[in-house]
Backbone as a printed PyTorch tensor [residue, N CA C, xyz], in Angstrom:
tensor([[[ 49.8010, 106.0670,  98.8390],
         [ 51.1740, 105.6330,  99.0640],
         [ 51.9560, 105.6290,  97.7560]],

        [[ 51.2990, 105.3240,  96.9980],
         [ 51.7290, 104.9760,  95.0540],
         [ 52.3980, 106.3760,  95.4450]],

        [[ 51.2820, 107.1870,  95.3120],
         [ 51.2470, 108.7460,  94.4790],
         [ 52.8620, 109.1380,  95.3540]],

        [[ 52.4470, 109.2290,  96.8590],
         [ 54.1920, 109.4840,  97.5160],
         [ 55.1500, 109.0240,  96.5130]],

        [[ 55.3570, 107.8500,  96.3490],
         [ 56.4440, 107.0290,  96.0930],
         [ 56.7840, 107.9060,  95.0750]],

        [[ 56.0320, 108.0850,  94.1300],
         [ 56.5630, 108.6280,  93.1310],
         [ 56.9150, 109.9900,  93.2070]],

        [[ 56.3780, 111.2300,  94.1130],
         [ 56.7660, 111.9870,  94.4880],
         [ 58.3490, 112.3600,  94.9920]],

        [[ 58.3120, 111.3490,  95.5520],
         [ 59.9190, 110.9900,  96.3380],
         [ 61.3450, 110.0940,  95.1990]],

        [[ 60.4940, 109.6240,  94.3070],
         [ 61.0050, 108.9470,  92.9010],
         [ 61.5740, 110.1020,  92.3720]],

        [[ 60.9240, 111.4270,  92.0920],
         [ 60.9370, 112.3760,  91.6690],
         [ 62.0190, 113.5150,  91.8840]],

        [[ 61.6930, 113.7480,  93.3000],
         [ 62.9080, 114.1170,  94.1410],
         [ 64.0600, 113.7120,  94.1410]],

        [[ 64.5880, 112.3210,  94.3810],
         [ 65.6600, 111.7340,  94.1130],
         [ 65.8010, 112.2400,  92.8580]],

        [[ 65.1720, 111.7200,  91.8960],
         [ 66.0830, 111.9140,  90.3960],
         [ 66.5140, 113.8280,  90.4900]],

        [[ 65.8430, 114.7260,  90.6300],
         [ 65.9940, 116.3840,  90.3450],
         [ 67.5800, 115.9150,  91.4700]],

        [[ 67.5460, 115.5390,  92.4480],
         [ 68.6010, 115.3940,  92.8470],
         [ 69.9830, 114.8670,  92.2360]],

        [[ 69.9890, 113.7030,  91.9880],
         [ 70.7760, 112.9310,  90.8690],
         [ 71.2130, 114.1180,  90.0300]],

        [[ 70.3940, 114.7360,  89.5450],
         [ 70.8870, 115.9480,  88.1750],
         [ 71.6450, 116.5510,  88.2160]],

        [[ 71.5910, 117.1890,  89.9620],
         [ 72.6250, 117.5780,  90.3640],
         [ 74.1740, 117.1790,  90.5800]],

        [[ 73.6760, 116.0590,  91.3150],
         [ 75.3210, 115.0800,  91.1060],
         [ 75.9900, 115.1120,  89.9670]],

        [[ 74.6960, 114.7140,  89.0210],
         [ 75.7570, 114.0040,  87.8320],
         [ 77.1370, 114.8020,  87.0050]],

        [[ 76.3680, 116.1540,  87.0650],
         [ 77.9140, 116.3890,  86.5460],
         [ 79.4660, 116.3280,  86.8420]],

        [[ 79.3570, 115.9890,  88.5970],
         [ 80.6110, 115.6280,  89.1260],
         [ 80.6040, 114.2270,  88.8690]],

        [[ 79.5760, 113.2800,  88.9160],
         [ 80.3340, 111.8550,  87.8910],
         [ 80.5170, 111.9470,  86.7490]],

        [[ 79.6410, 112.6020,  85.5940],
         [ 80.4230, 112.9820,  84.9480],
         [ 81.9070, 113.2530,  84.3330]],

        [[ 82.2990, 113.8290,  85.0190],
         [ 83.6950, 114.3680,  85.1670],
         [ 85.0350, 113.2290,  84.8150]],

        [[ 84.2970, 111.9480,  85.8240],
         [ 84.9550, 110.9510,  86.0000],
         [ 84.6500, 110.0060,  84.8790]],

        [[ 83.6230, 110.2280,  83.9390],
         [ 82.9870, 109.0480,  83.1210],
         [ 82.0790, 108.3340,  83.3910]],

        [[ 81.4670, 108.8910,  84.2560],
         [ 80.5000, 108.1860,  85.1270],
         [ 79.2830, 108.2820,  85.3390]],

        [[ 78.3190, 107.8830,  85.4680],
         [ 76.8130, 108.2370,  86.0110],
         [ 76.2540, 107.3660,  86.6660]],

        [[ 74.4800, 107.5920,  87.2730],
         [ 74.3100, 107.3310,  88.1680],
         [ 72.7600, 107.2560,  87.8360]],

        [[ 71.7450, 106.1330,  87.9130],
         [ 70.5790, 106.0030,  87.5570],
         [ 69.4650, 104.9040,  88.9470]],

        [[ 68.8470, 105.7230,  88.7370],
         [ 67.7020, 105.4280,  90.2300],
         [ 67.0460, 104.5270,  89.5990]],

        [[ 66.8850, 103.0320,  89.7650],
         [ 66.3620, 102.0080,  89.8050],
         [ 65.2510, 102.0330,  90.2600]],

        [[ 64.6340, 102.0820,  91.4620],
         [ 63.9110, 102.2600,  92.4210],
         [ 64.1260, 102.5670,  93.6650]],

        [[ 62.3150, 103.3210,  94.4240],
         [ 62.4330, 103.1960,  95.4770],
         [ 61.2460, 102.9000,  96.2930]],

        [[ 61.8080, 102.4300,  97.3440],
         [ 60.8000, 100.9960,  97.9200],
         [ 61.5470, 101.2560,  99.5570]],

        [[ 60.2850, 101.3630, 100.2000],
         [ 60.4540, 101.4460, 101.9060],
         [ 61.6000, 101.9090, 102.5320]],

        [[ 61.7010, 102.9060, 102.0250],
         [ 62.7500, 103.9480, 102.3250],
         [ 64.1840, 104.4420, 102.1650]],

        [[ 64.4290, 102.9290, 100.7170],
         [ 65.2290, 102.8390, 100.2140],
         [ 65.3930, 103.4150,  98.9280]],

        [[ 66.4190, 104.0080,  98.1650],
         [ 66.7730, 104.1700,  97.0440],
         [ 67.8000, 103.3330,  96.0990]],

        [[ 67.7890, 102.7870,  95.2590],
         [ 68.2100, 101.4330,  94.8500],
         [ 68.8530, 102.1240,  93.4260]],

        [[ 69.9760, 102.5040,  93.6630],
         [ 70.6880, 102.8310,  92.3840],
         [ 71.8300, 102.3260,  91.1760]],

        [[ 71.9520, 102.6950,  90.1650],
         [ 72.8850, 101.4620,  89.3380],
         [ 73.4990, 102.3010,  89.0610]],

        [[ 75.0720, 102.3530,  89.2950],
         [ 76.2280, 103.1090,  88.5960],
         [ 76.5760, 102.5100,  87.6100]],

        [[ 76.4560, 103.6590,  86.4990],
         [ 77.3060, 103.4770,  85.1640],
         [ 78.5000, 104.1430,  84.6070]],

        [[ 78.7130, 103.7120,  83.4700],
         [ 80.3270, 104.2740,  82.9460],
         [ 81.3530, 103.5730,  83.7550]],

        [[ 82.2580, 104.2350,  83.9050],
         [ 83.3810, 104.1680,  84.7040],
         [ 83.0750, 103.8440,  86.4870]],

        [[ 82.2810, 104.0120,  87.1810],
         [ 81.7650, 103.6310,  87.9530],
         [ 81.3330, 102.5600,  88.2340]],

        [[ 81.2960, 101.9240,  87.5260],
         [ 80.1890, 100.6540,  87.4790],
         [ 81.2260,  99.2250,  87.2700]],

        [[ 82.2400,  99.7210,  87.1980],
         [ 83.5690,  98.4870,  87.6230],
         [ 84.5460,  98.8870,  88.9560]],

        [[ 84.3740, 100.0520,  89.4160],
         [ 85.5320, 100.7740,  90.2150],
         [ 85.1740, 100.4220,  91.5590]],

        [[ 86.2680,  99.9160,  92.3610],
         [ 86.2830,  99.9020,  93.7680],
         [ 85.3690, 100.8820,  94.5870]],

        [[ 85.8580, 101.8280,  94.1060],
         [ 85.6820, 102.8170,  94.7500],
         [ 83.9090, 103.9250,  94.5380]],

        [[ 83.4770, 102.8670,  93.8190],
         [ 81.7070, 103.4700,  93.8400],
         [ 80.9620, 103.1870,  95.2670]],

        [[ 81.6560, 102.1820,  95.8100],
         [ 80.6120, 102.0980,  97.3770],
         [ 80.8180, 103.4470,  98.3320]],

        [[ 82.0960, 104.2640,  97.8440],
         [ 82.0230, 105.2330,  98.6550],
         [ 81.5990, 106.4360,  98.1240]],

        [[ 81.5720, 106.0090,  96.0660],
         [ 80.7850, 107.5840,  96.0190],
         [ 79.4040, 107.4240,  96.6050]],

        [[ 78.8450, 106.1270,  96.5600],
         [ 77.5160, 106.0130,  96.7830],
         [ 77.3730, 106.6600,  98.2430]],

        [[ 77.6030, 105.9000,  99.3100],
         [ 77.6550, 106.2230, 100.6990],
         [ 77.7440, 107.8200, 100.9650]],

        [[ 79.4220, 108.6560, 100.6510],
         [ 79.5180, 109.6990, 100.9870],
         [ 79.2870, 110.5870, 100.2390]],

        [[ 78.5900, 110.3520,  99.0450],
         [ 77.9230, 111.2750,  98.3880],
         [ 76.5950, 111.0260,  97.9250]],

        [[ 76.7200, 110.1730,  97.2540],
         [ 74.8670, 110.7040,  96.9970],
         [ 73.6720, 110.0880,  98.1930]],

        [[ 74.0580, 109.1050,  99.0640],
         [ 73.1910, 109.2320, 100.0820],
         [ 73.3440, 110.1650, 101.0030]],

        [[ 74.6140, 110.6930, 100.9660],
         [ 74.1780, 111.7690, 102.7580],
         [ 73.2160, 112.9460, 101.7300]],

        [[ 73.9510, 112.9300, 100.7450],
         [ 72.4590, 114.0240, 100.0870],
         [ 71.0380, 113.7170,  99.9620]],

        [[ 70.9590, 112.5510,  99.7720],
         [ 69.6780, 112.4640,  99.7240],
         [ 69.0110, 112.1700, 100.8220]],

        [[ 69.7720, 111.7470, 101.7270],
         [ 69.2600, 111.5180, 102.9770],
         [ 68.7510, 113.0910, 104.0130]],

        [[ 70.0250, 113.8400, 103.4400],
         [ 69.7990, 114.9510, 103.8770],
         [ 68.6940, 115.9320, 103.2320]],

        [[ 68.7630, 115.7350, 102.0240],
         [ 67.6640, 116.1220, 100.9400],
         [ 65.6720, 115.8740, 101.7410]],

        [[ 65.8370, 114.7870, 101.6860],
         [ 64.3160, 113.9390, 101.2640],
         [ 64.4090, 112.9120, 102.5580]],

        [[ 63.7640, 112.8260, 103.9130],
         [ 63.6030, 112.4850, 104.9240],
         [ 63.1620, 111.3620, 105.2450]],

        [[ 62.4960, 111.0820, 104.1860],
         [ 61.6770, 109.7620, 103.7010],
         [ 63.1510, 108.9280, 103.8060]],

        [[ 63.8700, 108.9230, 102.8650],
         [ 65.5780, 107.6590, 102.5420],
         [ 65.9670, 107.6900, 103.7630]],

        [[ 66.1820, 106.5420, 103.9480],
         [ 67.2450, 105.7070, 105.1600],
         [ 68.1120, 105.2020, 104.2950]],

        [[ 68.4850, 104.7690, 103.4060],
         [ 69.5020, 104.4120, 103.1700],
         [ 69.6180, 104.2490, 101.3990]],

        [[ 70.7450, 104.1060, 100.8710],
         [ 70.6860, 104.4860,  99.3600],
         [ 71.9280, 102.9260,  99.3010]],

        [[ 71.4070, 101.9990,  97.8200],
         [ 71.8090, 100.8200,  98.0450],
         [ 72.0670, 100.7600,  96.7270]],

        [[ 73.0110, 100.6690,  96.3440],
         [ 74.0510,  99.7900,  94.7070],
         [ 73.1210,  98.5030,  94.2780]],

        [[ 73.0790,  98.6550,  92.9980],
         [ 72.4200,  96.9510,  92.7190],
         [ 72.8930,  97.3000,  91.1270]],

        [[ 73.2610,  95.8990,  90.4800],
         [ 73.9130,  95.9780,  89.3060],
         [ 72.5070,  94.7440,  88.8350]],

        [[ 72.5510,  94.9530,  87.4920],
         [ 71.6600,  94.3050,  86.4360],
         [ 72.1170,  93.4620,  85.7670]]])
């Protein structure tokens, strides 16, 4: 189960790589915390990481990708430190 997790840890991030240069753009990035029972638990930074408007990059962008990506995620969840 470990070994998955991290497999799928893995996946997400090659994914992320992809994103990032469109947060980027904005000042922004995007770092995978963890993931745990089918969740992906991510922390927006930069410019993101005060803005209203990160619950919807989160939602309509990087979870329908990853959801669509990697079959394992049900759902992709904001958490600040």
């Amino acid at each position: 189960m470990k070994e998955n997790n991290e497999n799928i840890k893995n996946k997400i991030n090659e994914l992320l790589k992809k994103v990032r240069p469109f947060l980027v753009n904005d000042g922004c990035d995007v770092e995978l915390i963890k993931y745990e029972d089918g969740i992906a638990y991510v922390k927006m930074l930069g410019n993101c990481s005060n803005c209203i408007f990160s619950s919807v990059t989160i939602q309509d962008t990087i979870e329908t990708i990853l959801i669509s990506e990697i079959p394992e995620i049900i759902e992709v969840r904001a958490i600040s430190e």
